[in-house]
C-alpha positions in Angstrom: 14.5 -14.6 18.2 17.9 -12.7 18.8 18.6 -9.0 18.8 18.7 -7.3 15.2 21.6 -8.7 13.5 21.5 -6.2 10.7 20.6 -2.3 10.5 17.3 -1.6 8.8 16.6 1.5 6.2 14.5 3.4 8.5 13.4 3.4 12.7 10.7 4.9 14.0 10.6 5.2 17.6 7.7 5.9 20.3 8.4 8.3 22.7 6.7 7.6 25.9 8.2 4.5 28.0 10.4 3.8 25.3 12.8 7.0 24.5 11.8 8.7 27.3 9.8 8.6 30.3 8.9 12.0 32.1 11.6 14.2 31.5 14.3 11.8 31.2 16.1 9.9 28.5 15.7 6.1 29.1 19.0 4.1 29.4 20.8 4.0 26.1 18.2 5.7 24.1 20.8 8.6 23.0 23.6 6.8 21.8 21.8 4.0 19.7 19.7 6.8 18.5 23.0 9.0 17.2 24.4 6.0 16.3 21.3 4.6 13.6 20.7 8.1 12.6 24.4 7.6 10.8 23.2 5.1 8.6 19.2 5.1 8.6 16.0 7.8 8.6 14.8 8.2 12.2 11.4 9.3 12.8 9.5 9.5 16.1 5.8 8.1 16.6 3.5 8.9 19.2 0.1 8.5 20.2 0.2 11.6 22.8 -2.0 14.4 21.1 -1.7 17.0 24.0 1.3 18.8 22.5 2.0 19.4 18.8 5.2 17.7 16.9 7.1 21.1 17.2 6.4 20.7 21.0 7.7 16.9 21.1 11.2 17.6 19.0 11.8 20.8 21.3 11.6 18.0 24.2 13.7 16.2 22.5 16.6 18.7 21.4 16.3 19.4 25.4 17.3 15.9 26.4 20.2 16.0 24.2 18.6 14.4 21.2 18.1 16.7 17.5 14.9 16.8 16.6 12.6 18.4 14.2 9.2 18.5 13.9 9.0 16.6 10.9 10.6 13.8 12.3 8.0 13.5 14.9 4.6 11.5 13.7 1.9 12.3 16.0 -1.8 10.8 16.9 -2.8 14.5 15.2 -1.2 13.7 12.3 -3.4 10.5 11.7 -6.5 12.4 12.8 -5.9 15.1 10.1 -5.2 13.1 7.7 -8.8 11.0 8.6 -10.9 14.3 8.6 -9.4 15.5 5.3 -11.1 12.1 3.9 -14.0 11.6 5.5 -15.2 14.6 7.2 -13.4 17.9 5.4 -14.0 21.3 6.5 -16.6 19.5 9.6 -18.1 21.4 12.7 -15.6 19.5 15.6 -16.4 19.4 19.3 -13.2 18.1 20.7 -12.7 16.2 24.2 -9.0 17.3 24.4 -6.4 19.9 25.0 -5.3 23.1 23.4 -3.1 21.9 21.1 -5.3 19.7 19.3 -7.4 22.4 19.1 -5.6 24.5 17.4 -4.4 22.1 15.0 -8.0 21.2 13.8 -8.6 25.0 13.2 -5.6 25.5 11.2 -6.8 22.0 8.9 -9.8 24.1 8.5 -12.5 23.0 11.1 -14.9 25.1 13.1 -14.8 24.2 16.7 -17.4 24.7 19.2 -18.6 24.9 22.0 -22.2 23.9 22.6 -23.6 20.4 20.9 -26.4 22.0 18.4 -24.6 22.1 15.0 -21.7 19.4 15.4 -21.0 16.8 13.1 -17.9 15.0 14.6 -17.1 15.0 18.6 -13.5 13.9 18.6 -11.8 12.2 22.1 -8.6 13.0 22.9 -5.9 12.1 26.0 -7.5 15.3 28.1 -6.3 16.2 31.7 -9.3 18.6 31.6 -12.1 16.3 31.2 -15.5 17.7 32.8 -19.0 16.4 33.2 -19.5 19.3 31.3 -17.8 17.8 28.2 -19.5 14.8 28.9 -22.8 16.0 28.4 -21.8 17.9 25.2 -20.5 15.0 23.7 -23.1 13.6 24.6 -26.3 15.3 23.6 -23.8 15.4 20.1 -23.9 12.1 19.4 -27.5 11.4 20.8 -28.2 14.4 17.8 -26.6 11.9 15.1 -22.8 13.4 15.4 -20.1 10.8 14.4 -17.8 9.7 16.7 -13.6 9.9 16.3 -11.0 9.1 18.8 -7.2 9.7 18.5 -5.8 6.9 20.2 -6.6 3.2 22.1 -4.3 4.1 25.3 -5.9 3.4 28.7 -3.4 5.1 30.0 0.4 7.2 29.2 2.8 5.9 31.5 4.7 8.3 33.8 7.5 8.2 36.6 4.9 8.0 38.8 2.9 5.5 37.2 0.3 7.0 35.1 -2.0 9.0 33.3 -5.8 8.5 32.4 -5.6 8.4 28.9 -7.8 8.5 25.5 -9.6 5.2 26.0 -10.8 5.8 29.5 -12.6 9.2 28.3 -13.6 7.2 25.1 -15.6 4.6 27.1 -17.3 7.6 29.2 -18.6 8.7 25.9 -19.2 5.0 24.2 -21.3 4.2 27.2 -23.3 6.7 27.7 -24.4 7.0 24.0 -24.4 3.4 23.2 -22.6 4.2 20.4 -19.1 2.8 18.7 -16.3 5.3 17.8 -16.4 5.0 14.0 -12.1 5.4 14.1 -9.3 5.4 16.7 -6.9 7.1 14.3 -3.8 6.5 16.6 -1.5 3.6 16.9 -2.1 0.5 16.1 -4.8 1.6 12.9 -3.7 1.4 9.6 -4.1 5.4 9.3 -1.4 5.5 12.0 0.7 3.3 10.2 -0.1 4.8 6.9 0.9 8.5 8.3 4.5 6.9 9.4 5.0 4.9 6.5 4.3 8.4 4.0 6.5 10.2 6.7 9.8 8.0 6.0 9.0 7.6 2.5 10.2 4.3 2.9 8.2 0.8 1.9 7.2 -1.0 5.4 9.4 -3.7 4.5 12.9 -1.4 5.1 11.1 -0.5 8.7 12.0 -1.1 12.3 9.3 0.3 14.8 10.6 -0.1 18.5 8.2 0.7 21.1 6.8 -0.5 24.7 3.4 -1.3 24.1 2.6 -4.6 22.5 -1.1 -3.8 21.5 -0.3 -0.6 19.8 3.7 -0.3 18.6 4.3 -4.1 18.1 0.6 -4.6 16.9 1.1 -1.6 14.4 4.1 -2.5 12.8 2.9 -6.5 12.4 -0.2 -5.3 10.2 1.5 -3.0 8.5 4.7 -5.6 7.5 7.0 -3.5 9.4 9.8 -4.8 11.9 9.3 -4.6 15.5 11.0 -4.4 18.5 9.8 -4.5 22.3 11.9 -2.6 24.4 10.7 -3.7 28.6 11.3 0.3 29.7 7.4 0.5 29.4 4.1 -0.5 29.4 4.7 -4.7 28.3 6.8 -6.9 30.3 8.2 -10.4 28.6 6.0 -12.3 29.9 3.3 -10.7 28.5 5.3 -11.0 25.2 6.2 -14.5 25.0 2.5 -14.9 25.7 1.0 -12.5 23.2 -0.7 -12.7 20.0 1.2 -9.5 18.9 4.7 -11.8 19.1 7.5 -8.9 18.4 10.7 -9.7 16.1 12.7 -9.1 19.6 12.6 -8.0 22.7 15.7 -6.2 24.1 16.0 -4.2 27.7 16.6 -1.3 26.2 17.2 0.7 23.2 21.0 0.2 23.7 20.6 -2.9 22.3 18.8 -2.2 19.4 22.3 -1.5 16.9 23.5 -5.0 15.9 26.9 -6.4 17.6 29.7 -5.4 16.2 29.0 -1.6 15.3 29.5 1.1 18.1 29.9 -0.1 22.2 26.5 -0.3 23.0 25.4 -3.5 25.4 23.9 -6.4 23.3 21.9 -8.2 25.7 18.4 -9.2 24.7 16.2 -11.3 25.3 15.2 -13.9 22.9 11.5 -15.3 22.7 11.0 -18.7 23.2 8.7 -20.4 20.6 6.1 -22.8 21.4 
């Protein structure tokens, strides 16, 4: 497998590890980005739900790159989108940060505080994770609440190597219940995918999603009959690739090579899997 040889309709790119990392652009990411958006609808995905999509396109106007929040599809989005179906109007207690807090009250959910009353505890990437919200979650769940989680990332990668992330708080809560989150509504689910695909307004088929994480971008994007492209500026090295059950369409260094040969000067190395 070679490096795209042809441009797609529509790109929807993760953020973390893969257009950025920190609070800088990864190599290339600007240019191939300025260069697809000429001939293709760019969205962003992420599975980060501890700032809103009007927080990530500000980032990303910063670093150079225009952005509204309608281009950005977030973790939220998906989890909106879940409680509208199955759980409208329910009483939340929510294992994250302020933003996805106030989102869920503007969709029309009470929040609280204490675990008498809740019908849904959701888990959420949280850098302010207490025993405290431990034991509301929980006596919540031991009192029949359901169980929701926004995303399956152990951790968010960082310059300086990492962040705790959704999963790790998820398991705190899994084992100590014994019970089973009924829906991780972040990448790689199908309401993820769903929430992208309604985004671009585009059939899956017309889709490229590059990312760095083979079990939730390439993963994603497979299932949902999307394109895919690993770039190694993240989470999945190539040998974990050429090894992997979630085999992407290619595998390039960086989002420079992402724009076939021929159009704009961007490098075109990639790397190709081997099959075996």
């Amino acid at each position: 497998m070679t490096a795209p040889d042809r441009l797609y309709k529509a790109y929807a790119f993760d953020l973390d590890g893969t257009v950025y990392l920190g609070d800088g652009l990864l190599p290339g990411a600007a240019g191939v980005i300025a260069e697809l958006k000429r001939h293709a609808r760019v969205i962003y995905v992420t599975n980060k739900p501890i700032q809103t999509p009007a927080d990530y396109a500000a980032k990303l106007t910063r670093l150079g790159i225009e952005t509204s929040s309608q281009d950005v599809v977030s973790s939220t989005d998906a989890l909106a989108g879940y409680l509208a179906r199955h759980a409208p109007a329910s009483r939340l207690f929510v294992i994250g940060e302020a933003p996805l807090v106030r989102l869920l009250q503007q969709a029309g959910h009470p929040i609280v505080d204490e675990a008498g009353g809740v019908e849904v505890v959701v888990v959420a990437f949280d850098r302010g994770f207490t025993y405290r919200k431990l034991q509301v979650a929980f006596d919540a769940v031991r009192r029949g609440a359901r169980l929701v989680a926004t995303n399956p990332d152990p951790y968010c990668p960082t310059p300086e190597g990492g962040l705790p992330d959704c999963a790790a708080l998820l398991a705190a809560v899994e084992a100590a219940t014994g019970a089973r989150a009924e829906a991780i509504v972040g990448k790689p689910s199908a309401h993820m995918a769903a929430a992208v695909l309604d985004r671009l307004g585009i059939p899956a088929a017309g889709v490229l999603l590059a990312g760095d994480r083979l079990a939730t971008d390439i993963r994603m994007a497979k299932q949902a009959g999307m394109a895919s492209a690993l770039i190694l500026t993240g989470a999945s090295g190539l040998e974990e690739a050429l090894n992997s059950p979630d085999r992407p369409d290619y595998v390039l260094r960086t989002l420079a090579e992402l724009v076939p040969a021929g159009r704009p000067a961007h490098p075109t190395f990639s790397t190709p899997l081997v099959r075996r």
